[in-house]
C-alpha positions, -999 to 999 in steps of 0.1 A, spaced: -280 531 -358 -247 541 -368 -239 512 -390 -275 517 -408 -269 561 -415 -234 548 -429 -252 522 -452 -274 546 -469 -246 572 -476 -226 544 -492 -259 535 -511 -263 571 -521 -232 572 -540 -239 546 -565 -278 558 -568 -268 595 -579 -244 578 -603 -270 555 -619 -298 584 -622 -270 605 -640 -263 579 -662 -296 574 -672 -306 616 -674 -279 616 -696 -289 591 -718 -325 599 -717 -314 634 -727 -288 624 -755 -318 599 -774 -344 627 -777 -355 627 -807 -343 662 -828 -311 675 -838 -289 701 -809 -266 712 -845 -299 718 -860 -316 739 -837 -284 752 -823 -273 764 -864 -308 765 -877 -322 742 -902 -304 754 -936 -273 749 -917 -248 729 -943 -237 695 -936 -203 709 -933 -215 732 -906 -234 706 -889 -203 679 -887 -178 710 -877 -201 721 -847 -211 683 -832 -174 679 -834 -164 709 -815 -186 698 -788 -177 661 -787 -212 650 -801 -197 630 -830 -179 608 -803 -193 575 -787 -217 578 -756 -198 565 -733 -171 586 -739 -194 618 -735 -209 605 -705 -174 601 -687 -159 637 -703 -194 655 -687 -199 638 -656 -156 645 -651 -169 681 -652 -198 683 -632 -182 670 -603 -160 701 -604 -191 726 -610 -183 728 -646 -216 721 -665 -206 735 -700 -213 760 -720 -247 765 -739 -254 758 -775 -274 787 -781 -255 815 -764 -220 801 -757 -222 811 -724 -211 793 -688 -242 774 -676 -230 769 -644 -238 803 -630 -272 801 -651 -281 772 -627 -270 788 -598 -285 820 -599 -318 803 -609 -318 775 -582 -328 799 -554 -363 812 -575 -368 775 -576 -363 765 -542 -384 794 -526 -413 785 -550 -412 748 -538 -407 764 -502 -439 780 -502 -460 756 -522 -448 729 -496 -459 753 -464 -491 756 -489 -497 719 -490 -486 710 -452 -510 739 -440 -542 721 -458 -530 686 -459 -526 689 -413 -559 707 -412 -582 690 -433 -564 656 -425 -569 663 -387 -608 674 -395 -610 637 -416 -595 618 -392 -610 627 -362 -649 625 -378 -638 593 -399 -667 582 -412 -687 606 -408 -697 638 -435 -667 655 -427 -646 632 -433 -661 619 -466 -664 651 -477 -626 660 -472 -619 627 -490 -637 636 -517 -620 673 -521 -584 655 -515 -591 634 -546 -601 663 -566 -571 681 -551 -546 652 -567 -561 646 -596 -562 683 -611 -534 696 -632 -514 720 -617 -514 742 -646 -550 739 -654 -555 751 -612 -527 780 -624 -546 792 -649 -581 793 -630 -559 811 -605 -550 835 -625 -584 845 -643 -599 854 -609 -573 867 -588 -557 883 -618 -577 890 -643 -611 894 -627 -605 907 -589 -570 921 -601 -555 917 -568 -525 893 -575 -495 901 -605 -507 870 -635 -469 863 -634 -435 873 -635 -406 880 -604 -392 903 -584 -363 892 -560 -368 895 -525 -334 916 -523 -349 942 -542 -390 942 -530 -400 915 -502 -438 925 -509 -437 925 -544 -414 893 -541 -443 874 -522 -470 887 -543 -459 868 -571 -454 840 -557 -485 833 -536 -506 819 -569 -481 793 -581 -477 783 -546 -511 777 -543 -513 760 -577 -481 738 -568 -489 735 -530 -529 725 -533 -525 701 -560 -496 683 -534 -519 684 -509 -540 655 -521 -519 630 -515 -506 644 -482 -541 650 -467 -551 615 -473 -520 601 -455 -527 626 -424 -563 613 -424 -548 577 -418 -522 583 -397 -551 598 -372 -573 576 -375 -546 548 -363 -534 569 -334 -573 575 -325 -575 539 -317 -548 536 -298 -549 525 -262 -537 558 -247 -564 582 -263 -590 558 -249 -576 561 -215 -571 602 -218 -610 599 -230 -616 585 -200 -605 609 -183 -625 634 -197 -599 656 -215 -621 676 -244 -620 663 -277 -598 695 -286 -571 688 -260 -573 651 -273 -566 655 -309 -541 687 -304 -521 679 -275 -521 639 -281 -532 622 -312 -518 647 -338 -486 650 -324 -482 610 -327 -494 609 -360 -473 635 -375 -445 616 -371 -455 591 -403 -471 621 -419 -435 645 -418 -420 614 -430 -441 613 -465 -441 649 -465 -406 658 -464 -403 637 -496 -435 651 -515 -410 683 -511 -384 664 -533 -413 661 -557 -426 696 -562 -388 705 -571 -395 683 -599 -430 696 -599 -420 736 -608 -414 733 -648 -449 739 -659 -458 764 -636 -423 787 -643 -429 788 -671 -471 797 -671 -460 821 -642 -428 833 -659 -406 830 -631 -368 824 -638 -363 791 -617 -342 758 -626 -375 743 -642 -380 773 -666 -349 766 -673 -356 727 -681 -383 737 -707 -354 760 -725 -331 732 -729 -361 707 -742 -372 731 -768 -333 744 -779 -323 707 -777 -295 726 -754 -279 698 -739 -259 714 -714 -285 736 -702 -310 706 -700 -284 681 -685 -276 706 -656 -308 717 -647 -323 683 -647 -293 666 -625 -296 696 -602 -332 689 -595 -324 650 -598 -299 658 -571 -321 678 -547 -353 647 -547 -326 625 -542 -308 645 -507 -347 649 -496 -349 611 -502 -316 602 -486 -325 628 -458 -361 618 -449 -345 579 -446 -323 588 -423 -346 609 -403 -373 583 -401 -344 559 -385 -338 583 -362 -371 592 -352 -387 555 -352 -360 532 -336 -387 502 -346 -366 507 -384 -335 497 -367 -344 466 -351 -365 452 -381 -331 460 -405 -306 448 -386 
């Protein structure tokens, strides 16, 4: 056990090293100009050479690679083309919008994906079950920002119960706070739960056919006591598993809807650098995302070796 947990921390290493690599050069080959749309575009070629070579963009890749990634490992990220300020402190002020909007979107998509998986499970087969399968694909296969802006016409516009955007920190108004949050969580959250509800469904329906629930049916424990007390705690082991990483994902998951919600998170923050061609802001934001789906990753792995000691034996 302890041999395979020190593994995949050694393995970590070289895979956060490798995904920086290739942010960075995925970021660097965009197509557009970071002296253009940092100067404007009737900035002089003079202009143009003196600012890519005050910020090192006139030099070879590899060397930029080395120079930035020297400097994120000690918190420094840069400073921004646009506004010559730290973007370090940008990221972290933001990070914590971001991480509470993926917070609640993932208690969102666990709250549906246990119930209705449960319901599907338990009457597999049957017209519950085919039609919670059928609402589960719709669920995954709708764009989250097309669900945000349905959202938003009804509970905004038409009802006017909920804000159509914007944030308030928690610090400073926990009601408001939530308020503005609850429709991009649902937007995030029931779009998530497509994939997590179908997983759910199967894990049941595997633990239903297991040995012990035939004998505690035998017994004649209610069909209630049956799935809550024994078939749904054994299958949410599998289901945690998957979950806990779908979390990495909606991270990744929050740039659309920050910005259609206008909430100051990491992701709005992603959209900023794209458009700017800001490569400091976009490199930092992107690796600190990059950096939270891959600790989820690392962390769920490690959990499910933990949990299912079957893992150990069949890697060792």
């Amino acid at each position: 056990m302890i041999r395979l947990i020190l593994i995949r921390l050694l393995t970590f290493v070289p895979t956060v090293i490798v995904a920086s690599m290739v942010l960075f050069v995925a970021v660097n080959v965009v197509p557009g100009s970071a002296s253009k749309a940092a100067l404007g575009i009737y900035a002089t070629p003079q202009a143009v050479k003196r600012f890519e070579h005050q910020h090192g963009l006139d030099r070879p890749l590899v060397i930029q690679y080395v120079e930035w990634a020297g400097k994120a490992l000690r918190g420094n990220f840069g400073m921004s083309f646009q506004n010559a300020v730290a973007v370090g402190p940008e990221v972290k002020k933001r990070l914590p919008v971001t991480l509470q909007l993926a917070g609640m979107a993932f208690l969102v998509a666990v709250g549906l994906a246990i119930s209705l998986g449960a319901l599907a499970g338990f009457y597999h087969q049957r017209l519950p079950d085919v039609c919670i399968t059928s609402i589960a694909t719709l669920f995954g296969s709708v764009p989250n920002f097309w669900l945000a802006t349905l959202l938003i016409y009804l509970f905004s516009l038409h009802l006017g119960w909920l804000p159509t955007g914007g944030y308030v920190p928690y610090s400073e108004d926990l009601v408001a706070n939530l308020r503005g949050m609850i429709l991009p969580s649902i937007a995030l959250g029931v779009v998530s739960s497509g994939l997590l509800i179908r997983i759910m469904r199967t894990s049941l329906i595997e633990v239903m056919s297991a040995h012990f629930i035939e004998t505690a049916q035998s017994k004649g424990i209610s069909n209630f006591k049956l799935v809550i007390g024994h078939a749904l705690r054994n299958a949410l082991i599998p289901f945690l598993t998957v979950s806990a990483v779908e979390f990495g994902f909606l991270v990744g998951g929050v740039v659309i809807l920050e910005d259609v919600f206008r909430i100051p998170g990491i992701g709005s923050l992603v959209l900023v650098g794209i458009i700017n061609r800001d490569y400091p802001v976009l490199l930092a934001a992107a690796m600190v995302i990059t950096m939270i789906v891959l600790v989820t990753n690392l962390l769920v792995d490690l959990l499910a070796t933990m949990i299912d000691p079957r893992q150990v034996r069949a890697r060792s």
